[in-house]
C-alpha positions in Angstrom: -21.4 -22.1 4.3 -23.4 -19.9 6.9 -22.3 -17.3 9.0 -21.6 -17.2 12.6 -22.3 -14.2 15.0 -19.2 -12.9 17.7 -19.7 -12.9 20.8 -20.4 -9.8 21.6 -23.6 -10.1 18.6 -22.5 -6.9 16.9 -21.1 -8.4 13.1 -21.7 -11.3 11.2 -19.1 -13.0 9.5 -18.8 -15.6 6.8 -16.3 -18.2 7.9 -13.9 -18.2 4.5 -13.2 -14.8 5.9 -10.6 -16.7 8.3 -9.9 -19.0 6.1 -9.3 -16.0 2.9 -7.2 -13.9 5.1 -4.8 -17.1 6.5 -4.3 -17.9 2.5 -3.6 -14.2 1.7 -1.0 -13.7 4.7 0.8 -17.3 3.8 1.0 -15.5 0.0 2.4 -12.2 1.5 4.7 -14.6 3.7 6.5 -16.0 0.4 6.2 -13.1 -1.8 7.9 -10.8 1.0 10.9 -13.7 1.8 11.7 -13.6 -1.6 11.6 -9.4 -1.8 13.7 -9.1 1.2 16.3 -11.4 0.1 16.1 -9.8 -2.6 17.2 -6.9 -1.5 19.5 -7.9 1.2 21.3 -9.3 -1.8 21.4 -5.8 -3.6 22.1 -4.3 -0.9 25.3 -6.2 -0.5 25.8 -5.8 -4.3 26.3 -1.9 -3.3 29.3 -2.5 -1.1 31.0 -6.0 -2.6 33.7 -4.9 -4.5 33.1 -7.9 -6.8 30.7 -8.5 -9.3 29.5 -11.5 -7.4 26.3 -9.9 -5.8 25.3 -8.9 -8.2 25.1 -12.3 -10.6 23.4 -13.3 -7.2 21.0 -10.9 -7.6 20.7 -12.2 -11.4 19.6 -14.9 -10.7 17.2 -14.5 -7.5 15.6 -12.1 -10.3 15.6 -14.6 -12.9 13.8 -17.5 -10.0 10.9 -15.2 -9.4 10.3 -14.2 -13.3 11.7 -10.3 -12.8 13.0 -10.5 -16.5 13.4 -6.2 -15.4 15.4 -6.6 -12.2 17.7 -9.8 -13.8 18.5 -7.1 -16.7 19.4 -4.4 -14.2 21.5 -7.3 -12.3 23.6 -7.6 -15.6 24.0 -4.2 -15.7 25.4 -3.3 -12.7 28.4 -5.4 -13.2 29.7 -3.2 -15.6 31.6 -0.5 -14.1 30.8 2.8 -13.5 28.0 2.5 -15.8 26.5 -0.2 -13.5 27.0 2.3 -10.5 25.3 4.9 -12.0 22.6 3.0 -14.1 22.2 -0.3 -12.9 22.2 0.2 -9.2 20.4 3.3 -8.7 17.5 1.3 -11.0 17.3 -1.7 -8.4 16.9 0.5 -5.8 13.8 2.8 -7.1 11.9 -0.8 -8.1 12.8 -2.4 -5.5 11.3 -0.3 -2.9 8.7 0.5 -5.2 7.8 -3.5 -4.3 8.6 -3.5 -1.1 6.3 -0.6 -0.5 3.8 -2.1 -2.2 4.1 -5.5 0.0 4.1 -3.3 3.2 0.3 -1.8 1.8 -0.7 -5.2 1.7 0.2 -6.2 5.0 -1.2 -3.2 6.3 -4.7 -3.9 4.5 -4.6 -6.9 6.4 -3.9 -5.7 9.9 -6.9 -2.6 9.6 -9.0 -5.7 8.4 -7.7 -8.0 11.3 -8.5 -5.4 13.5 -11.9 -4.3 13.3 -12.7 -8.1 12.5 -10.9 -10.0 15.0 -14.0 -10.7 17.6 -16.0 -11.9 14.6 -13.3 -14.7 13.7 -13.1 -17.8 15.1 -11.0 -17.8 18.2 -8.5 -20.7 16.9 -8.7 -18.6 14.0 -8.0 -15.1 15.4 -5.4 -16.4 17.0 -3.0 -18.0 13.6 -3.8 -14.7 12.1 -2.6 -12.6 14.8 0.6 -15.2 14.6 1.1 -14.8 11.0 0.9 -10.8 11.0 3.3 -10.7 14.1 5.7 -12.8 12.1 5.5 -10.5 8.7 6.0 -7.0 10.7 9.2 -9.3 12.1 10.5 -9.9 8.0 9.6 -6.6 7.7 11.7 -5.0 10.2 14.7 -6.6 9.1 14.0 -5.4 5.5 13.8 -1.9 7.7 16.9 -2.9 9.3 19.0 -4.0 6.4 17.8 -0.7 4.7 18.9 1.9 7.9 22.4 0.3 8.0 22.7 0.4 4.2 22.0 4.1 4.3 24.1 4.6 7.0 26.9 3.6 5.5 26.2 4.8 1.8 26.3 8.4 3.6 30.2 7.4 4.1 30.3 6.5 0.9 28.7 9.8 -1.3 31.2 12.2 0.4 33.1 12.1 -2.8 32.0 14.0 -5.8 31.2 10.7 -7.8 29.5 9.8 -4.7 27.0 12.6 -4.0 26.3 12.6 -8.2 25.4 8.5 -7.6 23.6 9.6 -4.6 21.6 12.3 -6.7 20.5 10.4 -9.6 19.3 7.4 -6.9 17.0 9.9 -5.6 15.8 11.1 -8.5 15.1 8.0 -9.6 13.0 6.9 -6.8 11.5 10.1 -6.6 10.6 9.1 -10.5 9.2 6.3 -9.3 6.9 6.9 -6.5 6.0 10.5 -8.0 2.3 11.0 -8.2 1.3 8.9 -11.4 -1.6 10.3 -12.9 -0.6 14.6 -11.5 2.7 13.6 -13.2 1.1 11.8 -16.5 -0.9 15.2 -17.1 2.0 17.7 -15.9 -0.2 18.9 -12.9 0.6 19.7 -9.3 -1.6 17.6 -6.8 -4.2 19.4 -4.8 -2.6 20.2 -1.6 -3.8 19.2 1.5 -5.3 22.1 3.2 -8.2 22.3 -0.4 -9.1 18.6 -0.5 -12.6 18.6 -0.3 -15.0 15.7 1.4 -18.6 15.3 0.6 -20.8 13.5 -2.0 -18.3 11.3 -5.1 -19.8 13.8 -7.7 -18.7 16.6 -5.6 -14.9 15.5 -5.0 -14.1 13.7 -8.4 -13.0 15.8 -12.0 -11.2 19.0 -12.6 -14.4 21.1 -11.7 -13.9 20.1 -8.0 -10.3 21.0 -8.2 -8.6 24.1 -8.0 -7.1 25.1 -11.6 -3.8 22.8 -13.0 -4.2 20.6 -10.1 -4.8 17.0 -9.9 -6.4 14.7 -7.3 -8.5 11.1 -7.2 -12.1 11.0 -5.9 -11.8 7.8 -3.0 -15.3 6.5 -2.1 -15.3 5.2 1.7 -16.3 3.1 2.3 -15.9 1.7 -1.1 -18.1 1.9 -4.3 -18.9 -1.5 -5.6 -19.2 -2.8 -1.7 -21.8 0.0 -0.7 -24.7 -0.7 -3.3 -27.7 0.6 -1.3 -26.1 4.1 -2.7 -25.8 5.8 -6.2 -22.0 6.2 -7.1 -22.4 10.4 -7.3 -24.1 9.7 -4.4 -21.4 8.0 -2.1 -19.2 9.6 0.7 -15.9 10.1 -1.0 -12.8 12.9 -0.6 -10.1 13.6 -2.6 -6.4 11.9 -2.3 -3.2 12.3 -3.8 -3.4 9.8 -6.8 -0.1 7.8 -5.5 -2.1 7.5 -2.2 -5.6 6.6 -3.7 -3.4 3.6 -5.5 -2.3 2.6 -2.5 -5.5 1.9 -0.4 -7.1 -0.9 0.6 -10.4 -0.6 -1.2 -8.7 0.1 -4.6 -7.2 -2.5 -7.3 -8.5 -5.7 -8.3 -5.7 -7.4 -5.9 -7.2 -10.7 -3.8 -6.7 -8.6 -0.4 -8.5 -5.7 -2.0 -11.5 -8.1 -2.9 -11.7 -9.7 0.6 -11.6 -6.3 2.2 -14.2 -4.4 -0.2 -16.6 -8.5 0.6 -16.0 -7.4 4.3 -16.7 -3.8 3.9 -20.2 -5.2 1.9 -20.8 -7.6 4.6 -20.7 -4.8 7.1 -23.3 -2.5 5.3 -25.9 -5.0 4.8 -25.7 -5.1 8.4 -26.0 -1.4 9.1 -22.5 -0.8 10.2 -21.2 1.4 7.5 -19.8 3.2 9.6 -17.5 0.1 10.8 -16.5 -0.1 7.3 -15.3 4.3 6.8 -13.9 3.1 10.1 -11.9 0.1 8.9 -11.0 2.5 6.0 -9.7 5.1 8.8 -7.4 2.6 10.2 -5.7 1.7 6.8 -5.1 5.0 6.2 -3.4 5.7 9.3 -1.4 2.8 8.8 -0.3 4.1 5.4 -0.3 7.6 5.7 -0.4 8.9 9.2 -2.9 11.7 10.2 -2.7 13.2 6.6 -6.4 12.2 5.8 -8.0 12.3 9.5 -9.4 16.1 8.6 -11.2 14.1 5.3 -12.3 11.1 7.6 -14.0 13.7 10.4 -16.0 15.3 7.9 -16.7 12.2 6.1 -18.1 10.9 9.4 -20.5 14.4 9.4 -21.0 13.6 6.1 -22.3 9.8 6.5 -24.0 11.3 9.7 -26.3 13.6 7.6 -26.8 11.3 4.4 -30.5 10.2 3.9 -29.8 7.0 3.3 -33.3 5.6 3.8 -34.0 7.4 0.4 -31.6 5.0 -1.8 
């Protein structure tokens, strides 16, 4: 299959990039549907007296393979125990998924973005259609999740209620802290002393202040920038919840298409399209909490040699 030029001649794209990111985004489609009911369906188990959501939620669970979340289903029928077990359990996993669906959609729009011109316009344009029909699932899921805690405040007035209330936050906290800072009993590196520059300058504890803890993220990434030694390539450090979170990490099929993209772009001297394209995902999943690291990765990339590698 060869590769076709955009119009404006400034990236070359292989056609199964379309084609990948249609498959990918018809994946995310179903995978999301089934979350969000899901979790509409928990959701309801929260406020239905009965123990009828929740054998619903059993067996949605049990459909999709979630041996875990049909076991936490059973549990939450029994009283009291449920409430404070069961319930609270659902909640951390499931927007532990839900999050983690969200990254992948977000993956897929910085890719869309910074690749749109290059794609086929019949193309561009089922993409753009498919996206704009994922952030609609995903607002009700934001939707259903706003009312839910609107009316849980109601709820944890009582002193039952703010102790159920308590142990669901720590619970998701558990679940979303910071895996590897946690895993070695180590604050992360805060913000303000994350350092940018060269992979073997950001990554290990020598590069971090004492009983700290932080991941080295190349950008663009590692195995899609080959021209340059590993030490060698632009990185800065991330929280490690964060670092698992981007689009360049994991061996996921939306991590492999945009790390083939990111490679595509290099060959063609636009790396800096790709620490670009990074950028963009970041500030979809994080805000400005990484734009200091991406300007000085730009000075960094700016003053690399790389005609020497």
């Amino acid at each position: 299959m060869g590769l076709t030029r955009n119009t404006a001649g400034d990236l070359v794209l292989n056609p199964s990039v379309g084609t990948r990111m249609e498959d990918l985004l018809s994946r995310l489609n179903t995978d999301m549907m089934l979350a969000v009911g899901q979790g509409l369906t928990d959701i309801a188990g929260i406020f239905d007296p009965t123990p009828f959501s929740d054998i619903a939620g059993g067996l949605f669970s049990l459909v999709r393979g979630d041996f875990v979340g049909a076991g936490l289903s059973v549990v939450s029928i029994v009283p009291y125990v449920g409430d404070a077990i069961g319930k609270t359990g659902k909640f951390a996993k499931l927007f532990r998924a839900i999050e983690k669906m969200q990254d992948r959609l977000k993956s897929m729009k910085a890719l869309f973005k910074h690749v749109e011109k290059g794609l086929d316009p019949a193309t561009a344009k089922r993409i753009k259609k498919a996206i704009a029909e994922l952030d609609a699932l995903n607002q009700k899921w934001e939707s259903a999740v706003e009312g839910a805690r609107d009316r849980l405040e109601g709820l944890f007035k009582s002193k039952k209620g703010k102790n159920l209330r308590d142990r669901a936050n720590a619970r998701i906290r558990d679940r979303n802290v910071e895996g590897c800072a946690r895993k070695h009993q180590r604050d992360t590196v805060p913000d303000d002393e994350k350092k940018t520059g060269a992979h073997k300058n950001t990554k290990g504890p020598d590069n971090r202040p004492d009983d700290t803890y932080a991941e080295s993220n190349h950008s663009p990434a590692n195995s899609a920038n080959k021209k340059v030694p590993t030490d060698e390539g632009g990185a800065f450090q991330m929280d490690s919840h964060d670092h698992s979170r981007a689009a360049t990490t994991g061996s996921s099929r939306e991590a492999k298409l945009y790390r083939d993209v990111q490679e595509d772009m290099i060959n063609q001297g636009k790396l800096q399209d790709a620490v670009d394209m990074d950028r963009t995902d970041s500030q979809l999943k994080f805000g400005d909490k990484y734009d200091p690291q991406f300007d000085q990765l730009d000075d960094f990339w700016d003053d690399a040699k790389l005609a020497e590698f």
